[in-house]
VMD Tcl script that draws the C-alpha trace (Angstrom):
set ca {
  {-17.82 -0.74 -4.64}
  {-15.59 2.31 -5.70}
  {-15.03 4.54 -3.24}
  {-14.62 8.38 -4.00}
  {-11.95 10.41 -2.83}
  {-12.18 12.78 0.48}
  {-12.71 16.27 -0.71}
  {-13.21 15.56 -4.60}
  {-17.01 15.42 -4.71}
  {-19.41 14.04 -7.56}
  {-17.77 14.14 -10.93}
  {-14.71 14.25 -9.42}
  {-11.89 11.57 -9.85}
  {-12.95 7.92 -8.45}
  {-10.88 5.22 -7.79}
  {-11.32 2.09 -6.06}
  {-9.43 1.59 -2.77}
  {-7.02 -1.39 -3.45}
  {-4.53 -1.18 0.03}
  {-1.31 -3.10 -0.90}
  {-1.61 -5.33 2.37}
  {-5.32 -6.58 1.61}
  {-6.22 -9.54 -0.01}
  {-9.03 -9.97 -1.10}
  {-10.89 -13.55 -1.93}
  {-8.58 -15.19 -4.00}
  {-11.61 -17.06 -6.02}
  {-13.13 -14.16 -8.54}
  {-15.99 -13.90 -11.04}
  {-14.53 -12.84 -14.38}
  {-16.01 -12.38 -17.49}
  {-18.46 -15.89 -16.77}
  {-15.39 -17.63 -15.87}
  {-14.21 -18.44 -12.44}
  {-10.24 -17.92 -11.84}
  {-7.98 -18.07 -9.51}
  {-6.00 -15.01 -8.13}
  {-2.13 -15.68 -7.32}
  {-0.80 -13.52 -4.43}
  {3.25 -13.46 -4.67}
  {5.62 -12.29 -1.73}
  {7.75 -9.80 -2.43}
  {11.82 -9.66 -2.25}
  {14.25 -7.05 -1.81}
  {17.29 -8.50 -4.10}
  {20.83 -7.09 -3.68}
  {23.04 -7.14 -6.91}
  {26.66 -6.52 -7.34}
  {28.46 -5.00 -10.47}
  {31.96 -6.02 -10.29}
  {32.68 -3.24 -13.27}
  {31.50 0.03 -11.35}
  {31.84 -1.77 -7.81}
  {28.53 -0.84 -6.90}
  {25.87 -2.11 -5.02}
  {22.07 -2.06 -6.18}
  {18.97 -2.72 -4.35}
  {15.24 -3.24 -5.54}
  {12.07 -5.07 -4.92}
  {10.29 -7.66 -7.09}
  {8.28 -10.76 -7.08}
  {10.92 -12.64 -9.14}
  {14.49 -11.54 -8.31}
  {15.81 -14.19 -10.87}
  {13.82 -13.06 -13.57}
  {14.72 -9.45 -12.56}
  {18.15 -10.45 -12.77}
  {17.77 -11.56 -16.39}
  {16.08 -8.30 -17.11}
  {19.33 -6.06 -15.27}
  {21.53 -8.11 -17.30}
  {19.64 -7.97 -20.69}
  {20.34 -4.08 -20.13}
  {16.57 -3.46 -20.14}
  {16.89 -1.06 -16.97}
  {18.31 2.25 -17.62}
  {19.75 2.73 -14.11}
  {21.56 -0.48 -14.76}
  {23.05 -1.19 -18.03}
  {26.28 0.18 -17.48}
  {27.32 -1.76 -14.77}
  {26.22 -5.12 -16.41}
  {27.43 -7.68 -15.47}
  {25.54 -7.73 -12.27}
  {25.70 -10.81 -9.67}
  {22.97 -11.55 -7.55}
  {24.17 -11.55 -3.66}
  {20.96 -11.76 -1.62}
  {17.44 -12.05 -1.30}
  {14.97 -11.15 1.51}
  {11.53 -12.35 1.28}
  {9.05 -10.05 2.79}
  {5.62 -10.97 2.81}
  {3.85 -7.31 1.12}
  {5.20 -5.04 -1.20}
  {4.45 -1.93 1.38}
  {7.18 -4.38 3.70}
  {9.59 -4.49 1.03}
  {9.33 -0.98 -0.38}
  {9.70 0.37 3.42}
  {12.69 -2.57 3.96}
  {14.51 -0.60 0.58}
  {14.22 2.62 1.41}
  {15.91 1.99 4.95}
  {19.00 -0.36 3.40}
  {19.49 2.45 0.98}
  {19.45 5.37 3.45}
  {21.87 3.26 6.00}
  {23.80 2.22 2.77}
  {24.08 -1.32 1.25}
  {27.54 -2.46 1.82}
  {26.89 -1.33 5.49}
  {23.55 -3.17 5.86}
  {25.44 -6.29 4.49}
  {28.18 -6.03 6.69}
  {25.96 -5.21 10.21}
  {23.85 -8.63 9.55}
  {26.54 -10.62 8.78}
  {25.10 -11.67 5.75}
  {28.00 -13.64 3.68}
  {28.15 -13.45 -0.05}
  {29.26 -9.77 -0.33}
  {32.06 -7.95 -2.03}
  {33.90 -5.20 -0.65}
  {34.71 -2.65 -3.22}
  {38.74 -2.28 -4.30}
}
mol new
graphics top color blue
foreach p $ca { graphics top sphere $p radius 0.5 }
foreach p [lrange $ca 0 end-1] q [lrange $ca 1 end] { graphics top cylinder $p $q radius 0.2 }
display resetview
């Protein structure tokens, strides 16, 4: 049932609580059909661009795919450096795990969150 937000009162905006960690059951009533619900883990992917020697880091259910995507130039923040080179993948088992996983390798920095866990496959800037 939706629940409405603290503070906001009748009339005000309502939303239904949806926490990223919950699942709920995976067997749903839809529209008179019955369907089945797919729940994904979710990766942090590391990518390489040999022509700006950077590093970039993000989260998706498909890092493959994503990789496609980076390379097709269909992400702003990416298209210059294209081509990029996929150089590792950690599987984390919720988005909220993966989002909070990013935001630490990126405040430490990539190349030295590569480095620390020994994690082979990376290239050291020229």
């Amino acid at each position: 049932s939706p629940v409405i937000a603290p503070g906001l009162g009748p009339g005000g905006r309502k939303f239904e609580s949806c926490h990223p960690d919950t699942q709920p059951d995976p067997f749903n009533f839809f529209g008179g059909v019955f369907y089945f619900k797919f729940y994904m883990n979710c990766n942090v992917y590391f990518l390489y661009s040999k022509k700006w020697q950077r590093y970039y880091i993000g989260i998706s259910n498909d890092p493959e795919d994503r990789l496609i995507r980076h390379n097709a130039g269909q992400s702003l923040s990416t298209k210059g450096g294209i081509p990029w080179k996929l150089i590792h993948i950690i599987i984390c088992e919720s988005k909220s795990e993966a989002m909070s996983l990013e935001t630490k390798i990126k405040k430490r920095g990539i190349l030295r969150f590569l480095k620390d866990n020994g994690i082979e496959g990376y290239c050291v800037p020229l």
